[in-house]
C-alpha positions in Angstrom: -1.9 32.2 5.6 -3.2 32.3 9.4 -1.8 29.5 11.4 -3.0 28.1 14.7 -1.3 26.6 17.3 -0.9 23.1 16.4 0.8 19.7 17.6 4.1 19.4 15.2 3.7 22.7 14.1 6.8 25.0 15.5 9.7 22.7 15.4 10.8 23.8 11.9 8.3 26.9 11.5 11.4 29.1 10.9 12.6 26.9 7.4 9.1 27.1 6.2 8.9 30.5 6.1 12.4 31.0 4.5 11.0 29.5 1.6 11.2 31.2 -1.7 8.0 33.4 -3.3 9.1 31.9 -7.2 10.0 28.3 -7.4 13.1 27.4 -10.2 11.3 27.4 -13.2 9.6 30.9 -12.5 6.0 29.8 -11.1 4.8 31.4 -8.5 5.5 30.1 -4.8 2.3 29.2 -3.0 0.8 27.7 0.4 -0.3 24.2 -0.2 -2.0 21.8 2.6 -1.1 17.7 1.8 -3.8 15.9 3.6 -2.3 12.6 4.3 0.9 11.4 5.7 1.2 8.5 4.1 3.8 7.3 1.1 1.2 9.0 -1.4 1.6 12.3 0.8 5.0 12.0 1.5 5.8 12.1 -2.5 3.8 14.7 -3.4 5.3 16.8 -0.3 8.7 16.1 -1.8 7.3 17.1 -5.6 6.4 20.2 -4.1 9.4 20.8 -2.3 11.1 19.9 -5.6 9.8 23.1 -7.3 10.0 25.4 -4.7 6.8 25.3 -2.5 5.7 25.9 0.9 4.1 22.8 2.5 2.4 21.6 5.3 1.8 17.9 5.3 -1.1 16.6 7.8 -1.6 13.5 9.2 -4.9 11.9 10.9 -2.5 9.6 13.2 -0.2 10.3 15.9 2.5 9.6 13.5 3.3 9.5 9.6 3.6 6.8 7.0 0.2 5.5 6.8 0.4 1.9 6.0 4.0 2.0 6.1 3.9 2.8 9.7 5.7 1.2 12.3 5.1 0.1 16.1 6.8 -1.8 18.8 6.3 -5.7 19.2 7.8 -6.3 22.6 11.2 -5.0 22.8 11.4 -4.9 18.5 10.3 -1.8 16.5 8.8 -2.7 13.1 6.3 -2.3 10.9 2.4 -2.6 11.6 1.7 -4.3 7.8 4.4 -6.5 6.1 6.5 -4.8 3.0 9.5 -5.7 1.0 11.5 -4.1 -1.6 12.2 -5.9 -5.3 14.8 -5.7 -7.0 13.1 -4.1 -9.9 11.0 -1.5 -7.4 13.0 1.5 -9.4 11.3 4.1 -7.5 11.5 3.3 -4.6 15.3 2.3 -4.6 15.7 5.6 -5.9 14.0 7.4 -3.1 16.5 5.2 -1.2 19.3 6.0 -2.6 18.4 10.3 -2.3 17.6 9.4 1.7 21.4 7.4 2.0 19.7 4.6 3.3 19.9 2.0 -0.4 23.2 1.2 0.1 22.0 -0.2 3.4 19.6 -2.8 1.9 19.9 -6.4 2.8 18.7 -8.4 0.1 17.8 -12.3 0.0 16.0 -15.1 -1.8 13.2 -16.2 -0.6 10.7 -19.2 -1.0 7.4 -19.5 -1.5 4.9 -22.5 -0.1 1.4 -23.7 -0.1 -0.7 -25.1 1.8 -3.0 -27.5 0.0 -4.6 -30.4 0.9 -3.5 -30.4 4.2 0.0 -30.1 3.5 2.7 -27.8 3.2 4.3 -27.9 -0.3 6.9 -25.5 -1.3 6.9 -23.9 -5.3 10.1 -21.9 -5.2 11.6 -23.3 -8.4 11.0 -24.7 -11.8 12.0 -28.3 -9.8 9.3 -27.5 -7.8 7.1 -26.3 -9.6 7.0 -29.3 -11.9 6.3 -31.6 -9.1 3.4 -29.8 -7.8 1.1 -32.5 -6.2 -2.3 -30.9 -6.7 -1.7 -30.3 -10.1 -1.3 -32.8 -13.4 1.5 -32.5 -16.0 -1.3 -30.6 -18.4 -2.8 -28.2 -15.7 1.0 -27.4 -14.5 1.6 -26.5 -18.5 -1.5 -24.2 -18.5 -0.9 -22.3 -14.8 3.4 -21.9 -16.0 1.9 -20.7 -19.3 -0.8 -18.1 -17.7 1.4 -16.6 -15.9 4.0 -16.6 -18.6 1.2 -14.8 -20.4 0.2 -12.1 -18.2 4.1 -11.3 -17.1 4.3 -10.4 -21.0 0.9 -8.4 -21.6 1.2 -4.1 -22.4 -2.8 -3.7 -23.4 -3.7 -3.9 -20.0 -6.9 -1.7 -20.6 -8.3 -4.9 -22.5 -8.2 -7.1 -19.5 -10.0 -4.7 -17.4 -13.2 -5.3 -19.7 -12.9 -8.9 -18.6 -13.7 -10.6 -15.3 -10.9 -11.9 -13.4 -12.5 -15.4 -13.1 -13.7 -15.6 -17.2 -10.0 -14.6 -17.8 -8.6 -17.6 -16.1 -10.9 -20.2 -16.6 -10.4 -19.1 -20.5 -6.2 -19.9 -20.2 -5.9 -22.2 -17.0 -8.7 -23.9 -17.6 -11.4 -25.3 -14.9 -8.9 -27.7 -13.2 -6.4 -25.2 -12.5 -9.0 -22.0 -11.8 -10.6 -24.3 -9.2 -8.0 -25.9 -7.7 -5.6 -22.6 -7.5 -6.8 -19.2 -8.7 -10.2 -19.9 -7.3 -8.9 -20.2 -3.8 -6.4 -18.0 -3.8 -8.7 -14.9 -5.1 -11.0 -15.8 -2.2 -8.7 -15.8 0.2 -7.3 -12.4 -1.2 -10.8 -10.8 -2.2 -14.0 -12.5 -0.8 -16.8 -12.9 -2.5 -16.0 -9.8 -4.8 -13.3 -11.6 -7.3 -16.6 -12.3 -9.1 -16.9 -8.3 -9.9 -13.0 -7.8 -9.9 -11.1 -7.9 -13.5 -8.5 -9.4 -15.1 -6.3 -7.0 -14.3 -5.9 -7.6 -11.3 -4.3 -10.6 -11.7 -2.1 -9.3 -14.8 -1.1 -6.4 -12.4 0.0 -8.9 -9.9 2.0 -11.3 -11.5 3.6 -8.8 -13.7 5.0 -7.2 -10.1 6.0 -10.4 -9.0 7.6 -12.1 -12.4 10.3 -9.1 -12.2 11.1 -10.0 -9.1 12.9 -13.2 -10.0 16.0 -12.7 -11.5 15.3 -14.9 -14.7 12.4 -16.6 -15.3 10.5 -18.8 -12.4 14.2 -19.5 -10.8 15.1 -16.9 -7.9 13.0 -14.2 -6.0 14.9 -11.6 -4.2 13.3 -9.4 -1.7 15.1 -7.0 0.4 14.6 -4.4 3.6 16.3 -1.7 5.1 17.7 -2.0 8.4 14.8 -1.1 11.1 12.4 -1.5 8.5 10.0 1.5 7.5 10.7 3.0 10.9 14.2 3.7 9.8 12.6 5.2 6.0 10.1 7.2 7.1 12.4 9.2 10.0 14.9 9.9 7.3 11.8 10.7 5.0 9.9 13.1 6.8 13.2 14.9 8.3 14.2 15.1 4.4 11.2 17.0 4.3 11.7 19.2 7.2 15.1 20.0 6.2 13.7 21.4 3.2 11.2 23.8 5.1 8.1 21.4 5.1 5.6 21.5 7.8 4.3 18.6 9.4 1.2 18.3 11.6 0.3 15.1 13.2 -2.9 13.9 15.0 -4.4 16.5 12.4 -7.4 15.0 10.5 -8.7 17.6 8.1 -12.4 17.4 8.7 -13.8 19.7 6.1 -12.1 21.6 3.2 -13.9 24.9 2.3 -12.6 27.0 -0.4 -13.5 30.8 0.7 -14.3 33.5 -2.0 -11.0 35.2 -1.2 -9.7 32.3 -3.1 -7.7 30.6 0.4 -8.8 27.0 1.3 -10.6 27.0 4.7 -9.4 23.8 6.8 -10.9 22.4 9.9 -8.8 20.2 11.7 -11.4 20.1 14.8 -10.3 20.8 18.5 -10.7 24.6 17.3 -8.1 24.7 14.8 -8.7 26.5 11.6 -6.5 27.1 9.2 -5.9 28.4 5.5 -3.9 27.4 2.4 -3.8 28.5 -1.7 -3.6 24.8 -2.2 -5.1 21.5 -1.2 -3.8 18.0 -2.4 -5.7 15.2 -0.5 -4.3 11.8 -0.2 -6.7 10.2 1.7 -9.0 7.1 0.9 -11.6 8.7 -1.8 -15.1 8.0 -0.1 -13.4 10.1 2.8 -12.4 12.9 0.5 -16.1 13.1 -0.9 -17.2 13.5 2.8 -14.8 16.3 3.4 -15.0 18.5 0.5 -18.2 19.7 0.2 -17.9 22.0 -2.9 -17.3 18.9 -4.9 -19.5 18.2 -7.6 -22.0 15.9 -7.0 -20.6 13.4 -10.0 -17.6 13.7 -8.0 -18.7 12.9 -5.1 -20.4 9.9 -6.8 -17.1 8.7 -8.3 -15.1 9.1 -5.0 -17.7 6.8 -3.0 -18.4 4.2 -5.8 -14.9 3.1 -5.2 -15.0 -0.4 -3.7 -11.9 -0.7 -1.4 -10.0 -4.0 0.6 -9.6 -3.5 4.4 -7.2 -5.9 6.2 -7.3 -7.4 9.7 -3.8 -8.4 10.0 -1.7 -9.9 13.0 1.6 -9.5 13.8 3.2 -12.3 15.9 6.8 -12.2 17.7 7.8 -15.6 18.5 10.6 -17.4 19.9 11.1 -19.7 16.7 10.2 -19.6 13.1 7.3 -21.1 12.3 7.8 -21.4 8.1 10.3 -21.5 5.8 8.7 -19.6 3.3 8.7 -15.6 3.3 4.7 -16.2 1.6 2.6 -19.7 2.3 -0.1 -19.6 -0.4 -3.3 -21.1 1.3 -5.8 -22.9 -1.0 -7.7 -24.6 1.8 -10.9 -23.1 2.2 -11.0 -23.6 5.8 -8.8 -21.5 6.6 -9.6 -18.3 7.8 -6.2 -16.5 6.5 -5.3 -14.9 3.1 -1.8 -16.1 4.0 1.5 -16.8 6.2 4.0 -14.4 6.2 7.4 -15.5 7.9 9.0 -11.8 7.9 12.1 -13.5 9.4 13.1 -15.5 6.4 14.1 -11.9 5.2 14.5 -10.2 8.1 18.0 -10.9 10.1 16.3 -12.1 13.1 19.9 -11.8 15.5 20.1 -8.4 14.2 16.9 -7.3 13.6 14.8 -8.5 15.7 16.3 -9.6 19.1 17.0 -12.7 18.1 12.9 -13.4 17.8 11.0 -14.6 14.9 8.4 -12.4 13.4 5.1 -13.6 11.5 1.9 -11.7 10.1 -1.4 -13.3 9.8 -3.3 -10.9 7.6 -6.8 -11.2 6.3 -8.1 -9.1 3.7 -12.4 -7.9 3.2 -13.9 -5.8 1.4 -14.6 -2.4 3.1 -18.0 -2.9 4.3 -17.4 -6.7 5.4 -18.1 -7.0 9.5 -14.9 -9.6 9.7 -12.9 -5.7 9.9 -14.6 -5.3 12.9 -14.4 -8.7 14.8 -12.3 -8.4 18.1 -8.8 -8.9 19.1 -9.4 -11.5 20.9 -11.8 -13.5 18.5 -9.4 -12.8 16.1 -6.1 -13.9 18.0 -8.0 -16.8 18.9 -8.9 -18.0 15.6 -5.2 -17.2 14.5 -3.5 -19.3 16.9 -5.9 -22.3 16.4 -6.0 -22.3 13.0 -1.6 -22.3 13.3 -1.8 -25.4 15.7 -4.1 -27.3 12.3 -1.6 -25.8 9.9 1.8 -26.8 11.8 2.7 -29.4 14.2 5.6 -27.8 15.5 3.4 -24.7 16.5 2.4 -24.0 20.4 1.1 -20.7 21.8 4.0 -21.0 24.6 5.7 -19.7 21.5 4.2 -16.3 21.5 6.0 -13.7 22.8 3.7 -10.8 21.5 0.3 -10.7 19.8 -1.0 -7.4 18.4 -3.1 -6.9 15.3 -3.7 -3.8 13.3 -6.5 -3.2 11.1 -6.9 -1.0 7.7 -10.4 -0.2 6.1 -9.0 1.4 3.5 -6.2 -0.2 1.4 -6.4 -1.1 -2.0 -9.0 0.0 -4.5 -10.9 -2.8 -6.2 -10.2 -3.7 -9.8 -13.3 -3.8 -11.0 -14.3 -4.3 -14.7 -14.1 -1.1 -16.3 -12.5 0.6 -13.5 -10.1 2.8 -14.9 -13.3 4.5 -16.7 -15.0 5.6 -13.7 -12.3 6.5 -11.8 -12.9 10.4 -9.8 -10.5 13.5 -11.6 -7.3 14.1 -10.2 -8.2 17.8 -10.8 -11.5 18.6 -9.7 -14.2 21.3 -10.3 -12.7 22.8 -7.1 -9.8 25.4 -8.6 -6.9 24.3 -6.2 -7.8 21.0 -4.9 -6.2 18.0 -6.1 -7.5 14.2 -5.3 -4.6 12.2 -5.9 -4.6 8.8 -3.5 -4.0 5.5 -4.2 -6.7 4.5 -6.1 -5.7 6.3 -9.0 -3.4 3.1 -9.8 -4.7 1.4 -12.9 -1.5 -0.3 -14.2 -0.5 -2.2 -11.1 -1.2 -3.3 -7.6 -1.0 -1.4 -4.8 3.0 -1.2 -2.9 5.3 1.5 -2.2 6.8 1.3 -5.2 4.2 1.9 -7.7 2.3 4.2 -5.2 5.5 6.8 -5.6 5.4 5.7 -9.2 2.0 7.1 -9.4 2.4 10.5 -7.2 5.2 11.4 -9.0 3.9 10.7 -12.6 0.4 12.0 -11.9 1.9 15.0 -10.1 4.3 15.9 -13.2 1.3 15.3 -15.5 -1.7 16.8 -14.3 -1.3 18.5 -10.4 1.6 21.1 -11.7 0.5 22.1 -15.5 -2.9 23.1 -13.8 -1.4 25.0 -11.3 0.7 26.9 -13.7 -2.2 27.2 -15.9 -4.0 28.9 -12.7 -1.4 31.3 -11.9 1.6 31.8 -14.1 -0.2 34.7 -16.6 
C-alpha cells in the first residue's frame, strides 16, 4: 500500500505497521480503508482490529465521532446532538466497560412532559399518566394499551407492511391518533409519517419501554462524565493503541478498484491512496456518488433511501428552563420536534460550570429547505417560540447560542423498507456498505448502531472476506 502524506497520519504510523500478516484464526492479514469516523466506523475499526487487521479509519470532519461529536459551548465542552445511555443499552455499556469509562456512569430518573394545549403537563408515572388532561378515561386505556402492545411485538417485519398512521388509528383509535400520535409524528417526521410504517413506532417504544425499570413507573438515563467527548478520546486512542490509523479532514471522494486488485482512493488536495479493503460508513446516497463501479441497481437502492436531517440548537443558560429531560410538543404551532433539558441528567455544578444546558432540535426530511434556513432565523424563532412556551423564560438568560445541523441521520421507515434496502456486500469484490441505515429492527442510537456493525460485520463483512482469500 502507497501512503501519502496526510493530516493524522504519522502519529502512530510505527504500530500500524507492526501489525501481523495472519489474524488469530488464520485469515490472511490485509489493508482495509473505514470511510467514516463515526460510531458505525469506529465499531467496525475495532471488529477489524479484533481479528488482526491493518486499518485506517477516515473521517470527512476535522474530528471523529460523527453525530456523537462534541464542541465547546462557552467555557463547557459537550456534545453537538443530545444522547443518553439506557440502562438496557447492552452494547454500548459494554463498549464502556472495555474503554474503563462504565464504571464512571452517572445515572438518574428522569421525567417526561408535554406541552398541549398551551400548557405544560408532565406524564412521568402511571399517577400521571391517568390524569392526562387531553385525554378521556377510554382514550388513556387505548394509548397505555398501544404502547403495552408494541413494547411486546417480535414479528416486526409484519408492521413494516403497514403505514405508521393505519397502525394507530387501528389500536388508539381517532381520538387518541389525532390528539397525540398525529402531532407528535409531525413534529418528528413532517409530512412523510404518511409514507413511514408502523415500525417505526414499534421500534421506538420498544427502546423506550426497557428503559423504565418496570412497567410505565421509572426511566433511567445515564452519561459519562464529559459526555461523548470523554468516549470518543478513549475510543479512537483504543484504536490507535491497537495499530489503527486515523485520518481526519479526509473525505474519500471516489473509490476506484484497480485491476491489480488494490482499491484506488481519492481523498482530494492530491492525496491518493490504496487499500485491499474498503468498508464505507457513510450516509448511502453519498456512497452511490462515490463508488462508481457500483451496479447501477445499487446505486438505485443507495439513493432511494429517504433520510431525516436535523436543525438542532444547543443553548447554555444560566437557569433551567424545564424539569423534564424530554417535553413532548403536540401543539402544532410550534416549530420544534421537542425540549430537551440536558441538565436534568447532566450534573450541572460538575458538568457544566454550574450552567444549564438545553437543545432545541428540529427534524426534516433530507431534501426539506427548513435544513438550510439560517442561524439567525433559526435562533430567532427558537427563542420566541421559548418566551410562548415558558413564562419564566428571557433571552438575558442565554449565555451561548450555537446550532448544528445534520442532513443525514436516520433512514426513513418506510413501508416495505427492509426489502429494498442496498447489499452490505456489493458487486464490488472488497467493498462493504455498511452505515446506519441497515437498521431494520430499531431506531437509530448508539446502542443499536454498534449492535448492528458488530452483528452485520460477524455475519456477512468477514465470511466474504474469508471466502475471498483464505483458499
Amino acid at each position: 500500500m502507497s501512503v501519502a502524506t496526510s493530516p493524522d497520519s504519522t502519529s502512530n504510523a510505527k504500530s500500524f505497521d507492526t501489525n501481523s500478516d495472519t489474524a488469530a484464526d488464520g485469515t490472511p492479514s490485509s489493508n482495509w480503508l473505514v470511510i467514516g469516523g463515526g460510531v458505525m466506523g469506529l465499531q467496525v475499526a475495532r471488529d477489524l482490529i479484533d481479528r488482526g487487521q491493518k486499518v485506517t479509519i477516515a473521517e470527512a470532519a476535522p474530528t471523529f465521532g460523527g453525530l456523537t461529536s462534541a464542541w465547546n459551548l462557552g467555557d463547557v465542552v459537550w456534545d453537538r446532538f443530545y444522547h443518553v445511555t439506557l440502562l438496557s443499552d447492552t452494547k454500548l455499556r459494554d463498549l464502556l466497560t472495555d474503554l474503563g469509562l462504565e464504571s464512571q456512569m452517572d445515572w438518574v430518573e428522569t421525567k417526561t412532559g408535554f406541552y398541549s394545549g398551551g400548557q405544560l403537563i408532565s406524564m412521568s408515572n402511571t399517577a400521571e399518566f391517568l390524569k392526562f388532561p387531553p385525554l378521556n378515561l377510554i382514550q388513556k386505556l387505548r394509548l397505555g394499551g398501544t404502547i403495552f402492545y408494541a413494547s411486546k411485538i417480535k414479528n416486526w417485519r409484519r408492521l413494516e407492511k403497514l403505514s405508521v398512521e393505519k397502525w394507530l388509528r387501528r389500536w388508539s383509535g381517532k381520538g387518541v391518533f389525532e390528539k397525540i400520535w398525529q402531532p407528535l409524528l409531525q413534529a418528528k417526521l413532517g409530512e412523510a409519517y404518511k409514507q413511514t410504517s408502523a415500525a417505526f413506532i414499534w421500534a421506538h417504544t420498544a427502546r423506550m419501554y426497557k428503559a423504565r425499570r418496570s412497567g410505565m413507573k421509572t426511566e433511567m438515563f445515564g452519561y459519562v462524565p464529559g459526555g461523548y467527548a470523554t468516549i470518543l478520546d478513549k475510543w479512537v486512542g483504543w484504536l490507535k493503541d491497537r495499530g489503527a490509523r486515523t485520518l481526519t479532514s479526509s473525505p474519500a471522494r471516489q473509490v476506484r478498484k484497480l485491476e491489480s486488485g488494490e482499491f484506488e482512493v481519492d481523498f482530494g488536495d492530491g492525496r491518493i491512496e490504496k487499500f485491499d479493503n474498503v468498508v464505507s460508513t457513510i450516509a448511502s446516497p453519498v456512497i452511490a456518488d462515490t463508488v462508481p463501479q457500483l451496479s447501477e441497481e445499487e446505486k438505485k437502492r443507495h439513493r432511494g433511501i429517504r433520510y431525516l436531517g436535523v436543525v438542532c440548537a444547543s443553548m447554555l443558560m444560566k437557569k433551567p428552563i424545564s424539569e423534564y429531560y424530554v417535553t413532548n410538543i403536540t401543539d402544532t404551532w410550534v416549530p420544534l420536534t421537542a425540549v430537551i433539558e440536558m441538565s436534568t441528567i447532566v450534573n450541572p455544578d460538575k458538568q457544566l460550570g454550574g450552567n444549564h444546558l438545553v437543545y432545541l432540535p428540529k427534524y426534516l426530511p433530507d431534501d426539506h429547505e427548513g435544513l438550510n434556513e439560517s442561524d439567525e432565523d433559526y435562533k430567532e424563532k427558537c427563542l420566541s417560540t421559548l418566551e410562548k412556551m415558558y413564562d419564566h423564560f428571557s433571552r438575558d438568560q442565554v449565555l451561548d447560542f450555537k446550532i448544528a445541523r445534520a442532513k443525514y441521520v436516520a433512514a426513513l421507515a418506510t413501508i416495505d423498507y427492509s426489502t429494498r434496502l442496498p447489499d452490505i456486500v456489493t458487486s464490488v469484490p472488497g467493498f462493504y456498505a455498511l452505515n446506519s441505515a441497515h437498521i431494520v429492527k430499531g431506531n437509530l442510537n448508539v446502542n443499536e448502531t454498534i449492535t448492528l456493525g458488530e452483528e452485520k460485520f460477524t455475519e456477512e463483512v468477514w465470511p466474504d472476506y474469508q471466502r475471498r482469500v483464505v483458499k
